[in-house]
N, CA, C and O of each residue as an XYZ file, in Angstrom:
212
protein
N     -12.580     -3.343      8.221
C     -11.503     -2.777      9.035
C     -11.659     -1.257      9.118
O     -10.806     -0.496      8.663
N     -12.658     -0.889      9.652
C     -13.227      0.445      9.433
C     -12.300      0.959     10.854
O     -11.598      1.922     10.543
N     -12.171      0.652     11.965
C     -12.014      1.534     13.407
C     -10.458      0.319     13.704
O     -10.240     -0.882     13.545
N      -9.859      1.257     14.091
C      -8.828      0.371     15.123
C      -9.200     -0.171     16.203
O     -10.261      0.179     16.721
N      -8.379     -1.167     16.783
C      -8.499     -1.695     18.153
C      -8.522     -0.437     19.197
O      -7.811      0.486     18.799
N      -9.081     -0.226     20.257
C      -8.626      1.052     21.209
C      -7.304      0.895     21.776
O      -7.096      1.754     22.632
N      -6.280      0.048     21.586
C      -5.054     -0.140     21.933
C      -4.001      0.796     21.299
O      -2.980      1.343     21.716
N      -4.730      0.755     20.000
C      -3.974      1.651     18.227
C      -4.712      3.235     18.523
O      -4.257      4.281     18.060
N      -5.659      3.159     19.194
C      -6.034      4.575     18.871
C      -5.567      5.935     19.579
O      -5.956      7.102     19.552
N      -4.329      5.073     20.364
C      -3.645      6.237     21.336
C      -3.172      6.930     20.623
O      -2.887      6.552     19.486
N      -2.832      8.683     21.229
C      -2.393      9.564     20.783
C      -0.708      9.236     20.758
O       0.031      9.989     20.124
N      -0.239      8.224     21.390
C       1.064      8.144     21.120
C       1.174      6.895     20.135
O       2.284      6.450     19.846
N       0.292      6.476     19.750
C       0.733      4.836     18.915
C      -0.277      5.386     17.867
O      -1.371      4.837     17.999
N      -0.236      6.422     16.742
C      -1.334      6.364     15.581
C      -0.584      6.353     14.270
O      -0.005      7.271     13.688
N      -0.763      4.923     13.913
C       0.432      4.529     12.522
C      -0.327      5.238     11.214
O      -1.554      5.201     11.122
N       0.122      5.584     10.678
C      -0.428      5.721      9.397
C      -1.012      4.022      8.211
O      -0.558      2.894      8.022
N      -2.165      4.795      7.743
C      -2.645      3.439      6.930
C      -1.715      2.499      5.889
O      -1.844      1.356      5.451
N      -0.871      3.395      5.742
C       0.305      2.569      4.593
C       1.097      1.572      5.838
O       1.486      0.446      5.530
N       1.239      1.984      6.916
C       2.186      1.654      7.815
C       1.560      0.354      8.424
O       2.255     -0.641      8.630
N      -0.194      0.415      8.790
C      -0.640     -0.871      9.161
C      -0.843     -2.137      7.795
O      -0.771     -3.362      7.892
N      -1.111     -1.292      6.578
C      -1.054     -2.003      5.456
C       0.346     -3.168      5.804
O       0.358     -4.378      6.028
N       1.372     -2.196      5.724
C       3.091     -2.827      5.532
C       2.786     -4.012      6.744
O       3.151     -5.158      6.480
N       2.210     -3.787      7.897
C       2.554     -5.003      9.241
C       1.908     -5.977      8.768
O       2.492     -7.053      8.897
N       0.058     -6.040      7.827
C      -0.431     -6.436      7.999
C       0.034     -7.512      6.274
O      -0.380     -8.624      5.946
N       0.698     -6.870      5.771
C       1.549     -7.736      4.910
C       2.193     -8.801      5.055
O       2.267     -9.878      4.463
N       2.915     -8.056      6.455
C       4.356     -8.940      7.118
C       3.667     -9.756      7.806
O       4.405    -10.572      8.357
N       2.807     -9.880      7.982
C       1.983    -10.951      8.931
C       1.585    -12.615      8.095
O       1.803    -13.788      8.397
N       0.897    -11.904      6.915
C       0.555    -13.087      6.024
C       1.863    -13.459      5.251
O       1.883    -14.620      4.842
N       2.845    -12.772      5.004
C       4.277    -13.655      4.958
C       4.508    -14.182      5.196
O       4.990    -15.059      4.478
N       4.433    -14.261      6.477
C       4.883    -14.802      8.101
C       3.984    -15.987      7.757
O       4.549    -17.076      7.856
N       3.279    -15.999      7.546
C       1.968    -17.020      8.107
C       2.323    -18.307      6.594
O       2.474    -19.528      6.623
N       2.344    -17.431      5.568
C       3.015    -18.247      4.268
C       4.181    -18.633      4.634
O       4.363    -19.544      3.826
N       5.206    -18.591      5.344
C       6.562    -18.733      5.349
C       7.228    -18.175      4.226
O       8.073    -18.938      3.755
N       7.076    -16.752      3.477
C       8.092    -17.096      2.381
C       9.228    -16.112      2.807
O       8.972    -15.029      3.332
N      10.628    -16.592      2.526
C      11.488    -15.672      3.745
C      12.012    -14.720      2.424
O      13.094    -14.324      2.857
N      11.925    -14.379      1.640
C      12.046    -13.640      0.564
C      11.245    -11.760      1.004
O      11.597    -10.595      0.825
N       9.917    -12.558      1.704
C       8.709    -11.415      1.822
C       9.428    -10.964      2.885
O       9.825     -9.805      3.005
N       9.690    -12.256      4.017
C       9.852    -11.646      5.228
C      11.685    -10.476      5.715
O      11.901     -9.558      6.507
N      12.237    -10.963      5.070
C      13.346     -9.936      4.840
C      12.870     -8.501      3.984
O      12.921     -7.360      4.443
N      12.503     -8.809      2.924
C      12.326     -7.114      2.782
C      10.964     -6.326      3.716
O      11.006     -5.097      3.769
N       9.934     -6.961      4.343
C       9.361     -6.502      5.284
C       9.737     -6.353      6.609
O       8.918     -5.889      7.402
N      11.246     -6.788      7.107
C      11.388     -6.431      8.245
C      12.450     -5.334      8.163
O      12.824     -4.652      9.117
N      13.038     -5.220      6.478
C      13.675     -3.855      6.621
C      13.342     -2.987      6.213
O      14.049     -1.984      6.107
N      11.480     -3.109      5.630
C      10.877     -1.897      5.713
C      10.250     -1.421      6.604
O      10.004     -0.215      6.653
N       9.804     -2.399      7.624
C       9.579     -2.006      9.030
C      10.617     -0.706     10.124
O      10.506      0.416     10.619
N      11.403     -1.625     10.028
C      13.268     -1.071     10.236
C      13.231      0.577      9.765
O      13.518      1.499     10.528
N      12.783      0.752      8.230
C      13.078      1.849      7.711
C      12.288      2.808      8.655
O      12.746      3.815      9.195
N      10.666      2.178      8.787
C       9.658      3.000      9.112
C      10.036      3.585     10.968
O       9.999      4.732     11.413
N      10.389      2.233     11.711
C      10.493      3.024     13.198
C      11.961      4.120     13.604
O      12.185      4.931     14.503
N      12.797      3.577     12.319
C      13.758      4.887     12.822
C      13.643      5.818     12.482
O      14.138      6.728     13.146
N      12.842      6.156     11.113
C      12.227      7.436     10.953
C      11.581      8.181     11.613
O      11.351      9.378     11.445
N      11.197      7.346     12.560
C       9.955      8.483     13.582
C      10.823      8.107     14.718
O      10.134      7.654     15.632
N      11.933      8.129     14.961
C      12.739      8.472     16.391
C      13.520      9.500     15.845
O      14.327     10.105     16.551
């Protein structure tokens, strides 16, 4: 996972590595079903996009 997609590499969409870490967490949660993971990853998500508005 060396380069982003060119979709991620816009000057307006460049997440920080902790930040794709956190999605890419919430993903295999998701994929496990465990709703334990998936609640505190969608309100650390939550935390992360209102911080940057």
């Amino acid at each position: 996972m060396g380069t982003l997609p060119n979709f991620l590499s816009f000057p307006s969409f460049t997440p920080p590595k902790d930040t794709m870490n956190l999605i890419r967490g919430c993903l295999n949660s998701i994929a496990l079903n465990h709703s334990l993971a998936i609640n505190y990853c969608v309100s650390q998500i939550r935390t992360l996009v209102e911080g940057q508005c």
